[in-house]
C-alpha positions as CSV (number, residue, x, y, z in Angstrom):
1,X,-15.7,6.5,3.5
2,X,-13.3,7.4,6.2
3,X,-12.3,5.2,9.0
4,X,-14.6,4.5,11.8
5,X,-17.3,6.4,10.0
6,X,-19.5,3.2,8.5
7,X,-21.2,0.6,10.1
8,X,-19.6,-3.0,9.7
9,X,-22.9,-4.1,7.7
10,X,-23.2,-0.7,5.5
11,X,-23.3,-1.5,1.4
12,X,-21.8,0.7,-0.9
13,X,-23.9,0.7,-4.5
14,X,-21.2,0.8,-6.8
15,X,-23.8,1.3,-9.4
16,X,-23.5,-1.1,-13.1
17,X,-20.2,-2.2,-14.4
18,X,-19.9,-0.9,-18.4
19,X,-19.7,-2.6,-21.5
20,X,-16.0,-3.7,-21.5
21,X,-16.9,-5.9,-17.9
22,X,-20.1,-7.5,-19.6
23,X,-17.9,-8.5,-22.5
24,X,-15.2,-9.5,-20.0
25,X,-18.4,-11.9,-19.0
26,X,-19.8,-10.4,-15.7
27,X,-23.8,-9.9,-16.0
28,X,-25.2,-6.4,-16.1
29,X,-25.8,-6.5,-11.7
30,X,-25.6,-4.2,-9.3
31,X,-21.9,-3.9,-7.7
32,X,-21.5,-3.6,-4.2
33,X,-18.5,-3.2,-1.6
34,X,-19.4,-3.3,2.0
35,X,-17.5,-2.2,5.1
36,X,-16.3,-5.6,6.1
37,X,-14.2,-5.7,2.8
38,X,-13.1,-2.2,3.1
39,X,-12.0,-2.6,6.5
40,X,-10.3,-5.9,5.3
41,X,-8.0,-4.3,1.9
42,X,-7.4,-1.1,4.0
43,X,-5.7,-3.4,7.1
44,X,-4.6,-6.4,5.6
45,X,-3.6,-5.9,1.8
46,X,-1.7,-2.9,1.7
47,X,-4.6,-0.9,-0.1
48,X,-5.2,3.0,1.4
49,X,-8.3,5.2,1.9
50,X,-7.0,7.5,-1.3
51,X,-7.0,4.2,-3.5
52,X,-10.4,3.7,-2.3
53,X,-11.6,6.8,-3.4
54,X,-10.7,5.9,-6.6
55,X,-12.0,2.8,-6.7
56,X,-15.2,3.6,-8.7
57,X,-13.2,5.4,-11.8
58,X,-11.0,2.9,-12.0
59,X,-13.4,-0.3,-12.1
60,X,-14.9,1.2,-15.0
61,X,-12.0,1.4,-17.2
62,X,-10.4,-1.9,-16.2
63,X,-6.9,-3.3,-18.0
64,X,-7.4,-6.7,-18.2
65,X,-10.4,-9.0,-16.6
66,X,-9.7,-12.7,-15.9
67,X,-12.1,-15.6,-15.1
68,X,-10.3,-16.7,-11.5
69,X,-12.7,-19.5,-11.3
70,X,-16.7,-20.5,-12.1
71,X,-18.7,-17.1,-11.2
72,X,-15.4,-15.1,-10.4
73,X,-13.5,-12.7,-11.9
74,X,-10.2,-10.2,-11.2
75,X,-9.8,-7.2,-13.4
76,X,-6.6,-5.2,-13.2
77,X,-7.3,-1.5,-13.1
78,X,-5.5,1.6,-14.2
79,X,-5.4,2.7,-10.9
80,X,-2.0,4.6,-10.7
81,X,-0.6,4.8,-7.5
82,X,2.6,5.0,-6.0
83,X,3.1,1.1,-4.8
84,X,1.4,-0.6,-8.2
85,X,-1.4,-1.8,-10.0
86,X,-4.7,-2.5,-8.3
87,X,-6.5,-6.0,-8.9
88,X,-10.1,-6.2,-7.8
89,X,-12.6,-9.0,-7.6
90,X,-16.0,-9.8,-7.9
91,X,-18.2,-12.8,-7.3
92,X,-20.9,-12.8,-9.9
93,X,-24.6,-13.2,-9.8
94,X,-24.4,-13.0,-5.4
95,X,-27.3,-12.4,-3.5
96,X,-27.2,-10.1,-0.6
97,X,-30.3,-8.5,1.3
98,X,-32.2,-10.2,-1.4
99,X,-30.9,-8.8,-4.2
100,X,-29.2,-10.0,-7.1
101,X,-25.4,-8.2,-7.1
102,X,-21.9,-8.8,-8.6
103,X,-19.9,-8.4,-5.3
104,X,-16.5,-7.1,-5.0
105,X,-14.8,-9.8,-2.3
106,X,-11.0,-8.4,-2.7
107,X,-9.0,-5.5,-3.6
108,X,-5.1,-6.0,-3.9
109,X,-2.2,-3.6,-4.5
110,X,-0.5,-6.1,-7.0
111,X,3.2,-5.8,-5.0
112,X,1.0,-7.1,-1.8
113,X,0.0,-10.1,-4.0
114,X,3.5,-10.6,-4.8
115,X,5.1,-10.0,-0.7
């Protein structure tokens, strides 16, 4: 996952999202993050590679999740990293290359949410 080593269209399988996410109310779906996003948090919301990397742990054991809107959810991680808490979210139930996924749209360093 380093820079200018994936394809714009590449798909990252996330794998399934535990327990504490279906409870939270986000069906038991693949979860996905493709290059376009990555490129996206890593330019434009203050998010870096090394938060990346961590990405997977830290979805699994989220904070908080809240519903944003209908099919739409933001969960607030533990990731702990030097300029705040990370928010990601996912868009439920989307279909990409004809599969059912929960999509991750978004990642924010919470102090870039607030700037």
């Amino acid at each position: 996952m380093q820079r200018g080593r994936l394809d714009w269209r590449t798909v990252l399988n996330l794998g399934r999202l535990p327990e504490s996410w279906r409870l939270g109310g986000i069906p038991d779906l693949p979860v996905v993050l493709t290059q376009s996003v990555i490129r996206k948090v890593t330019r434009d919301h203050g998010v870096t590679w090394d938060q990346l990397r961590m990405l997977q742990t830290a979805i699994h054991r989220p904070i908080a999740i809240f519903e944003t809107q209908p099919g739409a959810r933001v969960a607030l991680t533990e990731m702990n990293v030097p300029d705040g808490d990370v928010v990601v979210a996912v868009h439920m139930g989307a279909t990409q290359q004809n599969q059912v996924i929960n999509d991750i749209r978004s990642i924010h360093n919470v102090r870039s949410l607030a700037a």
